[in-house]
MMTF fields as JSON, N, C-alpha, C and O atoms, coordinates in Angstrom:
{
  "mmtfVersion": "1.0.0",
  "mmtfProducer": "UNKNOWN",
  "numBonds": 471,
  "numAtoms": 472,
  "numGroups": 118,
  "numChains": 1,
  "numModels": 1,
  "chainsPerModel": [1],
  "groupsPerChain": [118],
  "chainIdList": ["A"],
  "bondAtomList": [4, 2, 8, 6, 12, 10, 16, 14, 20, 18, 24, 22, 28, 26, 32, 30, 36, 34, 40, 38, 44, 42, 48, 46, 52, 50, 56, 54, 60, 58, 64, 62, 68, 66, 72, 70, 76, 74, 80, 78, 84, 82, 88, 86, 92, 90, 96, 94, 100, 98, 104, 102, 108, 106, 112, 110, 116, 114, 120, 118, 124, 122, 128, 126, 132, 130, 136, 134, 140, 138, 144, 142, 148, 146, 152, 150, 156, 154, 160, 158, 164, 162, 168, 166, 172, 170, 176, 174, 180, 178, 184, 182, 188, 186, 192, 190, 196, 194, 200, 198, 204, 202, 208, 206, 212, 210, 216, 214, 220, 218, 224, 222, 228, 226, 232, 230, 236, 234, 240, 238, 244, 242, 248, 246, 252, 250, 256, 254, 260, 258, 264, 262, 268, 266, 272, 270, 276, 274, 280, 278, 284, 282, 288, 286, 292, 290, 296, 294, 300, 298, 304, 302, 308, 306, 312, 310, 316, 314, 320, 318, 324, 322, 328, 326, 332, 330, 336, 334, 340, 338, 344, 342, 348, 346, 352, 350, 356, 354, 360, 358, 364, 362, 368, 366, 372, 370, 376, 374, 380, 378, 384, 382, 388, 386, 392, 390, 396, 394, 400, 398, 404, 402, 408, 406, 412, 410, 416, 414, 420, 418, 424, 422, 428, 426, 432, 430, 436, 434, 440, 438, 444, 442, 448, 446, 452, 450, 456, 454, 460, 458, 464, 462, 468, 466],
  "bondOrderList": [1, 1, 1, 1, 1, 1, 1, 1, 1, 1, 1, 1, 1, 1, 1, 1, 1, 1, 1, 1, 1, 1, 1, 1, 1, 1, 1, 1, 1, 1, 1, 1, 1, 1, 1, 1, 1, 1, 1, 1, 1, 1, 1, 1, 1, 1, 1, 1, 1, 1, 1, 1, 1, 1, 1, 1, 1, 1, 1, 1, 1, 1, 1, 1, 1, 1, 1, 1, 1, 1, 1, 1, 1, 1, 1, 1, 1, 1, 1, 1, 1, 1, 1, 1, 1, 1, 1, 1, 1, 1, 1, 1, 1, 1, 1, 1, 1, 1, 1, 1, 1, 1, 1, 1, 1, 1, 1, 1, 1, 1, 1, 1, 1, 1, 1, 1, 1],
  "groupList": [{"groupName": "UNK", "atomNameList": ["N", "CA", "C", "O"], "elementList": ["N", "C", "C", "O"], "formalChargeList": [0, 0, 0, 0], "bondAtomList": [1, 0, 2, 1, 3, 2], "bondOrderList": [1, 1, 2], "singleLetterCode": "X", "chemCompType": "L-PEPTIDE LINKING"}],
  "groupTypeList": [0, 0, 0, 0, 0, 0, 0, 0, 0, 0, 0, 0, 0, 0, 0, 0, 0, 0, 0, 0, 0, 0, 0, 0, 0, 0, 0, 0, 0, 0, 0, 0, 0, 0, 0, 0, 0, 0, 0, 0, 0, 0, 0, 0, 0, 0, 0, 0, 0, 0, 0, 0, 0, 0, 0, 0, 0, 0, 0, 0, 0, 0, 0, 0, 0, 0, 0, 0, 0, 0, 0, 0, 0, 0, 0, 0, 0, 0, 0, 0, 0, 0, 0, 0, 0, 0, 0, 0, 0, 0, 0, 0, 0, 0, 0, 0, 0, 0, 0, 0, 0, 0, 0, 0, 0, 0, 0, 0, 0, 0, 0, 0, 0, 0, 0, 0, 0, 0],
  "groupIdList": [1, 2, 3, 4, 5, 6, 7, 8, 9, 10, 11, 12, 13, 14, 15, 16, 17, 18, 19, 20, 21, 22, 23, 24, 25, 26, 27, 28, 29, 30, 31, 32, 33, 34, 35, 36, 37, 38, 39, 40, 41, 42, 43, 44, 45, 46, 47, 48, 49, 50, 51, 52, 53, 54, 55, 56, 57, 58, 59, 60, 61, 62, 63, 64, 65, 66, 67, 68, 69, 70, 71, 72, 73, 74, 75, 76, 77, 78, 79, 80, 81, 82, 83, 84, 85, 86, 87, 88, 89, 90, 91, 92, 93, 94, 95, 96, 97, 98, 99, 100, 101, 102, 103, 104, 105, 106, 107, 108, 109, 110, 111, 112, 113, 114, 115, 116, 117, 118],
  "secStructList": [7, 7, 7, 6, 6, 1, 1, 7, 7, 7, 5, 7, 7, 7, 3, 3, 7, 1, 7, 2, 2, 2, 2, 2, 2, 2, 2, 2, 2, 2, 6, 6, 1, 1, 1, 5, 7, 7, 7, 7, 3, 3, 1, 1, 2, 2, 2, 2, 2, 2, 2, 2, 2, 2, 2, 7, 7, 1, 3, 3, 3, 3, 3, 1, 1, 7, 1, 1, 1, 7, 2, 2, 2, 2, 2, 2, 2, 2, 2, 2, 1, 1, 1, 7, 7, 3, 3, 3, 3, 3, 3, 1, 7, 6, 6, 7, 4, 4, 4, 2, 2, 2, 2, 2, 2, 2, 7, 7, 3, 3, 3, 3, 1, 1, 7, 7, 7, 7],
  "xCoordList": [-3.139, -2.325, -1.322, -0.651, -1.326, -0.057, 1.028, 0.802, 2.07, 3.144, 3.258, 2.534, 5.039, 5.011, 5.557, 5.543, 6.207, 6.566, 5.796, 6.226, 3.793, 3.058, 1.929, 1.011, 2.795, 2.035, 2.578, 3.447, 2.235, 2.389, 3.136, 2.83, 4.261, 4.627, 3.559, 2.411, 3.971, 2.994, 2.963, 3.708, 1.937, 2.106, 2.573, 2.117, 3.617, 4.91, 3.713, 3.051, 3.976, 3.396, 4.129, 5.243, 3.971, 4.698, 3.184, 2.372, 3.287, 2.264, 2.913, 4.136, 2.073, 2.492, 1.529, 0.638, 1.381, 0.057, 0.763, 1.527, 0.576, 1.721, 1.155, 1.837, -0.171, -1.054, -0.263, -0.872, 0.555, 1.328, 0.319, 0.406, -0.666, -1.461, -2.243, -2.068, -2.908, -3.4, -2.49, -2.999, -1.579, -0.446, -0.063, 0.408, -0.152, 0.374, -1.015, -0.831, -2.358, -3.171, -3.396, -3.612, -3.246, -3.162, -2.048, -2.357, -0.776, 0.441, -0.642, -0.684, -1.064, -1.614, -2.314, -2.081, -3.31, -4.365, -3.735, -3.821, -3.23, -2.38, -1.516, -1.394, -0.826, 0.185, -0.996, 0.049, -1.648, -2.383, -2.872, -3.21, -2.599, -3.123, -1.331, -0.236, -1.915, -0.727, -0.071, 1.004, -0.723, -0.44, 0.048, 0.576, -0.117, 0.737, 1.834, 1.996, 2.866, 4.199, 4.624, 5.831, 4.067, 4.86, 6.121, 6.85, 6.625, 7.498, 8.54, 9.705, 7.515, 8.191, 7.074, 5.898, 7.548, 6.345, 6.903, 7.949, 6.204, 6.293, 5.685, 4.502, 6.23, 5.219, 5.047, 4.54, 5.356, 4.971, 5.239, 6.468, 4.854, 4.791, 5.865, 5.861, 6.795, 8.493, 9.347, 9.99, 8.819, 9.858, 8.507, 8.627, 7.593, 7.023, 7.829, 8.155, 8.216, 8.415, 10.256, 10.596, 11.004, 11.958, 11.979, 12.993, 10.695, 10.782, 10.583, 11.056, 9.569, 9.361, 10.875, 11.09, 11.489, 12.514, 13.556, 14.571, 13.546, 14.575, 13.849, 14.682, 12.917, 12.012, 11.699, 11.766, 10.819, 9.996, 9.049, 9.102, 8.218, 6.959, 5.67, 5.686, 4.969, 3.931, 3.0, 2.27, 2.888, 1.513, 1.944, 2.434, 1.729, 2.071, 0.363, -0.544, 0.545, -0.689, -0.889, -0.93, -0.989, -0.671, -1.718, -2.866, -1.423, -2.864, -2.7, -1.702, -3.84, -3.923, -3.483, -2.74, -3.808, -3.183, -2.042, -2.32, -0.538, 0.274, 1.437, 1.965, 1.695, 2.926, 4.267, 4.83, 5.06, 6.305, 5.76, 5.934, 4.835, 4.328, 3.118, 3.118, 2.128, 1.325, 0.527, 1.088, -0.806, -0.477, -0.703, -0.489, -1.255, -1.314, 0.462, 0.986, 1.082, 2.214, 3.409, 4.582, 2.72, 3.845, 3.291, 4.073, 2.195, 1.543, 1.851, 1.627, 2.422, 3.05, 4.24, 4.371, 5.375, 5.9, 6.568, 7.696, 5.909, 6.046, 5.423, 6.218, 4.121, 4.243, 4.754, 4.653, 5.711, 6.887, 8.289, 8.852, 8.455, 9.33, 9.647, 8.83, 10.738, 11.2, 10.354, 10.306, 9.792, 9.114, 8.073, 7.433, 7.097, 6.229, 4.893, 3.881, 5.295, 4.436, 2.983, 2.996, 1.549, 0.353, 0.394, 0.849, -0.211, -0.636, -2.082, -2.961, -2.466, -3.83, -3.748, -2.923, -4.748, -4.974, -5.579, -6.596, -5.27, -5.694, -6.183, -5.393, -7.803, -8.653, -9.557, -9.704, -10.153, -10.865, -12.746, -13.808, -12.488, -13.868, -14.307, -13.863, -15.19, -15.814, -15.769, -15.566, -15.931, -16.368, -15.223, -15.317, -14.1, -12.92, -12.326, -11.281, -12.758, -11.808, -11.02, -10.808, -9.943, -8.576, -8.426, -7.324, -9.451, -9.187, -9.05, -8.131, -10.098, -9.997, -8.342, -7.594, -8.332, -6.681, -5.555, -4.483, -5.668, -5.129, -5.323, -4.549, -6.195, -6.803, -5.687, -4.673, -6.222, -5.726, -4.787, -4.485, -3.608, -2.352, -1.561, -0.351, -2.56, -1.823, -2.233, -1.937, -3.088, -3.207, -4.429, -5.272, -3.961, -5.117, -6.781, -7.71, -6.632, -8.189, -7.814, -6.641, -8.816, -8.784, -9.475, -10.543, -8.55, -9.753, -9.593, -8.67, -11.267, -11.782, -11.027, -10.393, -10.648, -9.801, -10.909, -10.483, -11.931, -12.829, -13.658, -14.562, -13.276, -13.526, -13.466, -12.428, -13.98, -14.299, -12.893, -12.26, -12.815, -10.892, -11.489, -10.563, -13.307, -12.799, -12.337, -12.016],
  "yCoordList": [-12.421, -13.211, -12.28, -11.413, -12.565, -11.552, -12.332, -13.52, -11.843, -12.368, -11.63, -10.717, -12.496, -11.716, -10.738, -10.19, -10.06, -8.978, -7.851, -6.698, -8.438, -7.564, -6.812, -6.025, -7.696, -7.719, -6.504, -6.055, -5.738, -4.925, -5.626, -6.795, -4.99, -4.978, -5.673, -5.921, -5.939, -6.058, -4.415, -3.435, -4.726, -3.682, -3.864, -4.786, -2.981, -3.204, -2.255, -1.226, -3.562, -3.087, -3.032, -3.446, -2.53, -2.723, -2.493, -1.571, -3.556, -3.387, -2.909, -3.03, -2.179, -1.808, -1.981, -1.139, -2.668, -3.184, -3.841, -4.707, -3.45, -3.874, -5.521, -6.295, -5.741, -7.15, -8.911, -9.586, -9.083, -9.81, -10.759, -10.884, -11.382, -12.058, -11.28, -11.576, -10.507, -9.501, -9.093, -9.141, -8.81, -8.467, -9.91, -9.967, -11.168, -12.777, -12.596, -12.816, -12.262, -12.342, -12.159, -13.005, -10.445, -9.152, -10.097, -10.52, -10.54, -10.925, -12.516, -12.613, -13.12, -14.241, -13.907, -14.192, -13.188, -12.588, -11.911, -12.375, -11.092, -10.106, -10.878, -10.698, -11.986, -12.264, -13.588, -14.165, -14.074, -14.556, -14.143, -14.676, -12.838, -12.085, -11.774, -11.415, -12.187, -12.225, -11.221, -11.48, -10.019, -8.391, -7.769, -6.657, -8.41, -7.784, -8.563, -9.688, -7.739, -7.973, -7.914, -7.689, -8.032, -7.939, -7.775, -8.657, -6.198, -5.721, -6.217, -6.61, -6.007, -5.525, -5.426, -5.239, -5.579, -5.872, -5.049, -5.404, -4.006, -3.612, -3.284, -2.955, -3.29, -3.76, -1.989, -1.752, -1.192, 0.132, 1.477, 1.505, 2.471, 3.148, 4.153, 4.86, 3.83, 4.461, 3.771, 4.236, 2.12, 0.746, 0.82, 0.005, 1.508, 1.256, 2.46, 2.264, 3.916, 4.81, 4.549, 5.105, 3.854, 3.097, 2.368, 2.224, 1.781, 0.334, 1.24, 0.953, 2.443, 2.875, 3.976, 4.124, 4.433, 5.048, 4.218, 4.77, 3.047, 2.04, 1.116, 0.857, 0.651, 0.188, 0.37, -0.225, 1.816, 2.937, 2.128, 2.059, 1.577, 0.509, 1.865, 3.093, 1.187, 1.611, 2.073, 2.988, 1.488, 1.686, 1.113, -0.016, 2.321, 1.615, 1.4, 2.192, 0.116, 0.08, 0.064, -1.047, 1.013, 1.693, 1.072, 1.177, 0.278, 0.524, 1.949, 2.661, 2.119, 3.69, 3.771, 4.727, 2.723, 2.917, 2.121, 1.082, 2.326, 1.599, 2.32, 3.367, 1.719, 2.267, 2.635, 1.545, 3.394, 4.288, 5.599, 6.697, 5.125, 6.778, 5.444, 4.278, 6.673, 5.997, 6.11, 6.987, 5.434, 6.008, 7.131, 7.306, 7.936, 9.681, 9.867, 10.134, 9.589, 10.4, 9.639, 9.988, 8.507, 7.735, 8.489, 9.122, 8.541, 8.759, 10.415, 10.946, 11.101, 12.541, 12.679, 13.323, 11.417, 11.34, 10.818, 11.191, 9.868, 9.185, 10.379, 10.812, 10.822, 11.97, 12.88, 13.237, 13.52, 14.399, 13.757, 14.195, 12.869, 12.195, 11.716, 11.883, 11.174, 11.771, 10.35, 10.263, 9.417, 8.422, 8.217, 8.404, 7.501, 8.805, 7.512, 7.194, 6.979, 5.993, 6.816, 7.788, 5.986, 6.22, 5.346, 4.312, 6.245, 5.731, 5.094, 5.67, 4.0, 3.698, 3.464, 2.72, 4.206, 3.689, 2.317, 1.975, 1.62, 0.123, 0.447, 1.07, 0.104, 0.753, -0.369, -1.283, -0.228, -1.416, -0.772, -1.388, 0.44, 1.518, 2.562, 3.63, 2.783, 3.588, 4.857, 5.797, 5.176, 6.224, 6.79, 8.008, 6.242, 6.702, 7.913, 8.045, 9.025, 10.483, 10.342, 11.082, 9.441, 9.722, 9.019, 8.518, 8.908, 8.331, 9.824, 10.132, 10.675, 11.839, 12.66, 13.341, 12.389, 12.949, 12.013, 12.57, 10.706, 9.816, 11.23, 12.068, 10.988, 11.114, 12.778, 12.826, 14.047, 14.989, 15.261, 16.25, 14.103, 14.15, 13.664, 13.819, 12.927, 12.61, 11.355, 10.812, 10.842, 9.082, 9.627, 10.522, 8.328, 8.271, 8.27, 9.042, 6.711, 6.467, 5.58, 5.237, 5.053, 3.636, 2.419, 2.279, 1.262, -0.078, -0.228, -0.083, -0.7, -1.828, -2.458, -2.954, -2.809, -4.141, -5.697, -6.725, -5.526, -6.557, -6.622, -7.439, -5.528, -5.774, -7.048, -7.606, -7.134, -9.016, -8.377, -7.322, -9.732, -9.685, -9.262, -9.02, -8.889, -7.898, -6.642, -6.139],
  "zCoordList": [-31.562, -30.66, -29.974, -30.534, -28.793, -28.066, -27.325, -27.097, -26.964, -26.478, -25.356, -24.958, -24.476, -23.202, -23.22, -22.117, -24.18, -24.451, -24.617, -24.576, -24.947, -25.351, -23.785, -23.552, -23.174, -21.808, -21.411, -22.158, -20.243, -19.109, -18.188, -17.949, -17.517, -16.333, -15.277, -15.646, -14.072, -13.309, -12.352, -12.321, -11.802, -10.855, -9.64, -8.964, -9.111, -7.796, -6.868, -7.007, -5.652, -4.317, -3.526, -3.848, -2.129, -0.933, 0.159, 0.234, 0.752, 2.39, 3.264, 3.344, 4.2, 5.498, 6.618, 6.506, 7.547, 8.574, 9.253, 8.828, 10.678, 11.572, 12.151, 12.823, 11.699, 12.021, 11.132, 10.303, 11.442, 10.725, 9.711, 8.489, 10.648, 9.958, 8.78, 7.598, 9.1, 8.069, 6.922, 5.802, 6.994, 5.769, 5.374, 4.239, 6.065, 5.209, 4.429, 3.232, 4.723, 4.263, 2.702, 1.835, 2.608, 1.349, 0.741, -0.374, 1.238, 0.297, -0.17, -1.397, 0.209, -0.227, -1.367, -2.541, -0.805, -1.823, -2.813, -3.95, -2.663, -4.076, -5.098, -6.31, -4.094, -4.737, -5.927, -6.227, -6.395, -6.857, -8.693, -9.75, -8.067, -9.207, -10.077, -9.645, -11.568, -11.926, -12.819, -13.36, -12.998, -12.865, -11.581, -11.555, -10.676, -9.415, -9.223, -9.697, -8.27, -7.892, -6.382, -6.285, -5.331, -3.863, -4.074, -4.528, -3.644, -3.61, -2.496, -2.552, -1.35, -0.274, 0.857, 0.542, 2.418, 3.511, 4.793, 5.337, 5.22, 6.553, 7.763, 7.673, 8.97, 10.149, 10.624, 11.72, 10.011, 10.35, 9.907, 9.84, 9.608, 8.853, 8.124, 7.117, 9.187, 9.482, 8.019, 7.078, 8.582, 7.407, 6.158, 5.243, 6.125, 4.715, 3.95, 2.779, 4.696, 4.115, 3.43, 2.386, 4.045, 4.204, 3.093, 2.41, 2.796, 1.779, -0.186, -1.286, 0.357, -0.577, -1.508, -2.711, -0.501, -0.984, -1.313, -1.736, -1.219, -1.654, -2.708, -3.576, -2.927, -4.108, -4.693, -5.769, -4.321, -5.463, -6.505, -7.733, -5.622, -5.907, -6.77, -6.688, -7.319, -7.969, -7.215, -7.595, -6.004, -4.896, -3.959, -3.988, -2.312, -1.229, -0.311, -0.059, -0.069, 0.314, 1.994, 2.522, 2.67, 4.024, 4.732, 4.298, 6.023, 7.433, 7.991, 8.102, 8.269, 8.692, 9.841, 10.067, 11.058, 12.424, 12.163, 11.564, 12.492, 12.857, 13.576, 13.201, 14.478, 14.959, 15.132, 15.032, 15.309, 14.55, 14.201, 14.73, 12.866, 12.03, 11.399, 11.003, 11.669, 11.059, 9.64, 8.984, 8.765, 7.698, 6.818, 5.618, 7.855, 7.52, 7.096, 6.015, 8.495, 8.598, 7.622, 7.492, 6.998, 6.028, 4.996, 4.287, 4.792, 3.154, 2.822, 1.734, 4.033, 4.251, 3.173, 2.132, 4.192, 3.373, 2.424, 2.104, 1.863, 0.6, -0.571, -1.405, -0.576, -1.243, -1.847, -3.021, -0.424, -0.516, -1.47, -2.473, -0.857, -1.824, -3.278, -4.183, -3.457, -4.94, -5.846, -7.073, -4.928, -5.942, -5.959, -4.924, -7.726, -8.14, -7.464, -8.088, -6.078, -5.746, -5.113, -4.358, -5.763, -5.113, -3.582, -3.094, -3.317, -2.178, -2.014, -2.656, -1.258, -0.808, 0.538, 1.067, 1.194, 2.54, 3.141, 2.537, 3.983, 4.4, 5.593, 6.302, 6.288, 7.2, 7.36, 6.548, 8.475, 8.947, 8.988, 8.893, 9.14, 9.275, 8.352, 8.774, 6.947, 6.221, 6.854, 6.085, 8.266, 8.476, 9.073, 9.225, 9.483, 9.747, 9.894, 9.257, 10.681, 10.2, 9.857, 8.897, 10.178, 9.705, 8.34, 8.115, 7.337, 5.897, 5.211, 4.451, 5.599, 5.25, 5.511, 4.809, 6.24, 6.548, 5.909, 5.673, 5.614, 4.558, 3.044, 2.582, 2.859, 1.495, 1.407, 0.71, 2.32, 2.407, 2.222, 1.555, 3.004, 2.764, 1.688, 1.52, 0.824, -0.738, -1.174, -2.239, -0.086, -0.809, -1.891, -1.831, -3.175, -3.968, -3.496, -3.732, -2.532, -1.462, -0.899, -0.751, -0.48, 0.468, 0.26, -0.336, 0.978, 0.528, 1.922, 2.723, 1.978, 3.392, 3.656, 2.725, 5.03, 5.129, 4.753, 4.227, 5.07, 4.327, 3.448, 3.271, 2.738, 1.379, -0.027, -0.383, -0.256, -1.334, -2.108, -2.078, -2.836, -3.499, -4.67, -5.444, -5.598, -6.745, -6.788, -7.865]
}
């Protein structure tokens, strides 16, 4: 028998996807699961890097195009920075060059943006 004490934390997120609907989406979907935590939500890659140095979430989960900085140039530097957050890239295309340059610059990997919720 276990208790809630015997449980885990959840895991702290923060989104960044400047598609409003698309990010109500992920927060719908994520927030469901009851090991995760919605940290925190931003419309571009400048206020995710912003959200992460003031939260210092477990995983920032980045769109790759967004505007300000996008999420090469967030996942730059969230990296660099002093919190010990993974990164995942958020992408609409497998074949994407710029996942590779995600990936390069420090993110763990990437999920599909339509990818099934397992």
């Amino acid at each position: 028998m276990t208790s809630d004490t015997d449980t885990a934390p959840p895991l702290r997120i923060i989104l960044a996807d400047d598609h409003t609907v698309m990010r109500a989406g992920l927060v719908a979907l994520l927030s469901s699961e009851p090991t995760v935590e919605i940290v925190g939500e931003a419309g571009d890659g400048r206020e995710a890097v912003r959200l992460v140095e003031r939260l210092r979430p477990d995983v920032a989960l980045l769109d790759l195009r967004m505007p300000v900085l996008d999420g090469v140039g967030a996942t730059l530097e969230i990296v660099a920075g002093e919190a010990p957050t993974r990164v995942l890239i958020l992408t609409t295309y497998d074949t994407d060059a710029d996942i590779e340059r995600g990936v390069e610059a420090g993110a763990t990997g990437y999920l599909l943006k339509d990818a099934t919720r397992e």
